[in-house]
C-alpha positions as CSV (number, residue, x, y, z in Angstrom):
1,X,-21.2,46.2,-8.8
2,X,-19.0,43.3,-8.4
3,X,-15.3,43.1,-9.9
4,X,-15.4,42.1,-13.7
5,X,-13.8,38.8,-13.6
6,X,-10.3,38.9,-14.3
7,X,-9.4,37.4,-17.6
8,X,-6.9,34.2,-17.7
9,X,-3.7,34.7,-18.5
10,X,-2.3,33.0,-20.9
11,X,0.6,32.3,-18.6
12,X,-1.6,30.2,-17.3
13,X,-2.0,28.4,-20.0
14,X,-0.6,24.9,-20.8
15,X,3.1,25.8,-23.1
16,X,3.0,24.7,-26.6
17,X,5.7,22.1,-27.3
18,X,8.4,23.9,-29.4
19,X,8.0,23.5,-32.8
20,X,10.7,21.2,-34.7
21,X,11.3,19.2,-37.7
22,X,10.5,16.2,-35.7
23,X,7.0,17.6,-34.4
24,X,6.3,17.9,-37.4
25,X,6.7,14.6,-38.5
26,X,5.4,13.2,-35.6
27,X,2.2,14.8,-36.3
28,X,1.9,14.1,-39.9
29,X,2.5,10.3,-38.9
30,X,-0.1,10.4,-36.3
31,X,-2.4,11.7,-39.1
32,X,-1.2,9.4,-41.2
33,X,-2.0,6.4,-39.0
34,X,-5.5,7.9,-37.3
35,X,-6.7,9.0,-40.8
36,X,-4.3,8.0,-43.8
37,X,-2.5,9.7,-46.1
38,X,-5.0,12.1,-47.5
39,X,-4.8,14.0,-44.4
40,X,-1.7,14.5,-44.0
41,X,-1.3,18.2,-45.5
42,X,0.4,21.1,-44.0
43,X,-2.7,23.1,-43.4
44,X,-3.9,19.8,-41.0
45,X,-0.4,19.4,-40.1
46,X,-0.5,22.6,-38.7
47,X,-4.0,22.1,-37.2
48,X,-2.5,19.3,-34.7
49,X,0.2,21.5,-34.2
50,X,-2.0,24.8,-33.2
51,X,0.2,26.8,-35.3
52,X,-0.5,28.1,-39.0
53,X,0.4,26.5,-41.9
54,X,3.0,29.5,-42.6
55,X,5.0,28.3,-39.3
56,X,5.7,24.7,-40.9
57,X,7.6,26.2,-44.3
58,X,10.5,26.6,-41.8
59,X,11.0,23.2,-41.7
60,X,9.7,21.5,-44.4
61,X,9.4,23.9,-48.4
62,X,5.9,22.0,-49.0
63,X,4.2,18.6,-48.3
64,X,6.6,16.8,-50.9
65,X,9.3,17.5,-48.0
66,X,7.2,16.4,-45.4
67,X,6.9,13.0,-46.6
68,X,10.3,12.1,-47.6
69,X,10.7,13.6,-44.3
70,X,8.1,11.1,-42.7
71,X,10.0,8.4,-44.9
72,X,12.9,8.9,-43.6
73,X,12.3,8.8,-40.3
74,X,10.3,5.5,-40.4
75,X,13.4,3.9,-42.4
76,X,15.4,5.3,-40.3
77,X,13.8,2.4,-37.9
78,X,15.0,-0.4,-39.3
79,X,18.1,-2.0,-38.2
80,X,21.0,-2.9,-40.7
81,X,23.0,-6.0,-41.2
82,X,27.1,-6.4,-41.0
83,X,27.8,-8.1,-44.2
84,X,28.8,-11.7,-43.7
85,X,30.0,-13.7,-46.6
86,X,28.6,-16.8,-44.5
87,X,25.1,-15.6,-44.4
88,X,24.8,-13.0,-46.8
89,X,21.4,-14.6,-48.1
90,X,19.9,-15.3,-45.0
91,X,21.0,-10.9,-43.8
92,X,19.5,-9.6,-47.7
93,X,16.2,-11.6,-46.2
94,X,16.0,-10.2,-43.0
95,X,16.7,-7.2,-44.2
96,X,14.3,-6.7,-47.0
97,X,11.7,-7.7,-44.6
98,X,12.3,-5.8,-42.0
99,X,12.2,-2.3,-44.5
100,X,8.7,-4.6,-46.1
101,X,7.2,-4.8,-41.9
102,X,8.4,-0.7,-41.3
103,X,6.4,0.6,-44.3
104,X,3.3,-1.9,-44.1
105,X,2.8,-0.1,-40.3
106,X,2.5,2.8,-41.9
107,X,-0.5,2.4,-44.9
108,X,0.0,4.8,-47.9
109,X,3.7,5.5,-46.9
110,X,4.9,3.4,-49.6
111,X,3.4,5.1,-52.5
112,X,4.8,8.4,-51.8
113,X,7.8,6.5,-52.3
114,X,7.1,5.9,-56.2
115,X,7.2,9.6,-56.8
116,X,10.3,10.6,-55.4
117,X,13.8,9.7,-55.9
118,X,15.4,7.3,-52.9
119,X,18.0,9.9,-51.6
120,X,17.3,10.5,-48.2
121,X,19.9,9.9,-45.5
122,X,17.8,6.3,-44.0
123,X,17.2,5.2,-47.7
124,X,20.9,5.7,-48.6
125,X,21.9,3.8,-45.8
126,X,19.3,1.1,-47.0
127,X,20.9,1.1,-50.3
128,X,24.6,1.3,-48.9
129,X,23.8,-2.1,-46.2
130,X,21.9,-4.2,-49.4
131,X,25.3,-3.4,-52.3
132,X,27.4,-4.6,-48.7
133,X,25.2,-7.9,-48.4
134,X,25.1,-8.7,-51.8
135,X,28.9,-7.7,-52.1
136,X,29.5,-10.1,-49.3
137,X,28.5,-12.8,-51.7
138,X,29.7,-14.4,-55.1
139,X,27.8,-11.6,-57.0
140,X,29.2,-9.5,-59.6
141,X,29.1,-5.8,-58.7
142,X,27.0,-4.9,-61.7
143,X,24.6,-7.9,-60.9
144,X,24.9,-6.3,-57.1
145,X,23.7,-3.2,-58.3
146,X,21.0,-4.1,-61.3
147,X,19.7,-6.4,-58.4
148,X,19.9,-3.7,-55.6
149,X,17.4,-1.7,-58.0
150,X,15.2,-5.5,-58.2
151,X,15.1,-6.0,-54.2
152,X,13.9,-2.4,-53.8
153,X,11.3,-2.6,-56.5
154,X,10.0,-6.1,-54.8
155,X,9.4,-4.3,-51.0
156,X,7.8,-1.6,-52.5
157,X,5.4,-3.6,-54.7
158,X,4.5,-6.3,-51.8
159,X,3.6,-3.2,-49.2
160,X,1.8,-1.2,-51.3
161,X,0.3,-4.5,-52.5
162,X,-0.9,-4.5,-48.7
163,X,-2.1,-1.6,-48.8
164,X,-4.9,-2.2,-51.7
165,X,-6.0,-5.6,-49.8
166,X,-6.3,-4.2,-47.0
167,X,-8.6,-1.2,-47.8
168,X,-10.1,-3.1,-50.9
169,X,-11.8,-6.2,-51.2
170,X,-11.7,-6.2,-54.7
171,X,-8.1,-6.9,-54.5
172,X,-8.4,-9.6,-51.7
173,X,-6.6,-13.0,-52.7
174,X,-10.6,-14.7,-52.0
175,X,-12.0,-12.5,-54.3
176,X,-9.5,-12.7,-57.0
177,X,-10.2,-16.4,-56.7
178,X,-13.8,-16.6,-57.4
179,X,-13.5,-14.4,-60.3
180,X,-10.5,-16.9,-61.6
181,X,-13.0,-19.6,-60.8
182,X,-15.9,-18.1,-62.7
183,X,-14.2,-17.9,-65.4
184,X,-14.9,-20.0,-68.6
185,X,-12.7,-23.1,-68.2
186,X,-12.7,-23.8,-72.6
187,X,-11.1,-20.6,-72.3
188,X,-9.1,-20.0,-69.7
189,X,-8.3,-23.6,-68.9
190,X,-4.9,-23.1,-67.0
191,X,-6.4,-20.0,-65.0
192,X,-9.5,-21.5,-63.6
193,X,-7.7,-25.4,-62.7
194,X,-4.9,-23.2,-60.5
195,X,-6.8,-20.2,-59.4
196,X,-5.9,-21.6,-55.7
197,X,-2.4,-21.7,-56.4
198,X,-2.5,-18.0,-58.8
199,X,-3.9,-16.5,-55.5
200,X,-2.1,-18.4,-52.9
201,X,0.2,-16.9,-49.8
202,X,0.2,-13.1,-48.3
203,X,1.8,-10.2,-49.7
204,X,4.8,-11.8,-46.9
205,X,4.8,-15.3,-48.5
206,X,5.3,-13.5,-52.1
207,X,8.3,-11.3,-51.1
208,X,10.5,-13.9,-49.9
209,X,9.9,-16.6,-53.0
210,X,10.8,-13.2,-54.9
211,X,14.0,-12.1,-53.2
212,X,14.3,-16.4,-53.5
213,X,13.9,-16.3,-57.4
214,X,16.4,-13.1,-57.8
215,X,18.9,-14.3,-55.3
216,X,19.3,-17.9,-57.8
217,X,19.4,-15.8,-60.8
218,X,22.3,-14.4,-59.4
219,X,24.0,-16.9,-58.2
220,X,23.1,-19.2,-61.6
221,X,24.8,-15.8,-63.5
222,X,27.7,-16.0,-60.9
223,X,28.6,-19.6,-61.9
């Protein structure tokens, strides 16, 4: 009888990265860009990982870790500013911006932010680089900090505003429109004869005149 073929070692076998905090959250972002945030759980986590789900709790108690965890590390991303009282408006732009561009590439990211409290190491720093900015300027520290709180508020609303255009049409500025439009003008006179400009400019276009609006507020409070 011929030999019983030998089975394969798995020595042979390809070696499993070593698992880490950040292979973890490298594969909960990859899930969370192929598939969106309802996938990302630990037992899926763990899937992409070919490991259990028991092997993750090392680095991360339960999926509320994980995505401050993925938060962090994609706000960790964005470059900070060295205050300048010269250009302390145009560095509280490019910086609000910047943190608005980071979460939009990641869709769902920012409402995970809603439900826990901004204390991670990247969002600290966030916070610590906008009180410098606005510091830098003829703003009052409370104002700095009411407004701090304002700014933060405005980048989260305009990404996750992103996020519900982009997955529902409902929600896109054209469709808003026509229902404006349809409406009856003896009623909604104002409404229907500005429906273009109630709907007008990207989630982009609507950050900045914010930041805009806030940033004269302080300074008219400042005078």
């Amino acid at each position: 009888m011929p030999p019983a073929p030998r089975k394969r070692s798995t020595r042979d076998r390809p070696a499993k990265a070593p698992l880490s905090l950040d292979a973890v959250v490298d594969a909960a972002l990859e899930l969370l860009k192929t598939e969106g945030l309802k996938a990302v759980t630990m037992r899926r986590v763990a899937a992409a990982l070919d490991t259990g789900p028991a092997s993750l709790y090392v680095y991360v108690a339960k999926r509320e870790d994980l995505l401050r965890a993925m938060q962090d590390r994609i706000l960790a991303t964005v470059a900070l500013e060295t205050p300048d009282p010269a250009h302390w408006r145009e560095q509280l732009h490019a910086l609000l911006a910047r943190i608005n561009q980071a979460l939009v590439a990641h869709p769902g990211i920012t409402a995970t932010t809603l439900t826990e409290p901004l204390t991670t190491e990247s969002t600290l720093r966030f916070l610590e680089n906008m009180l410098g900015i606005l510091l830098a300027g003829p703003i009052d520290p409370q104002d700095a900090a009411y407004a701090a709180d304002i700014f933060t508020t405005l980048v989260t609303h305009a990404a996750i505003e992103g996020d519900v255009r982009r997955t529902d049409r409902r929600e896109d500025a054209g469709a808003i429109r026509e229902i404006f439009e349809a409406l009856p003008p003896d009623r909604f006179p104002l409404i229907t004869a500005h429906a273009d400009r109630l709907t007008a400019g990207d989630s982009q276009q609507r950050l900045r005149v914010a930041i805009d609006v806030v940033i004269d507020g302080l300074l008219a409070r400042a005078r």
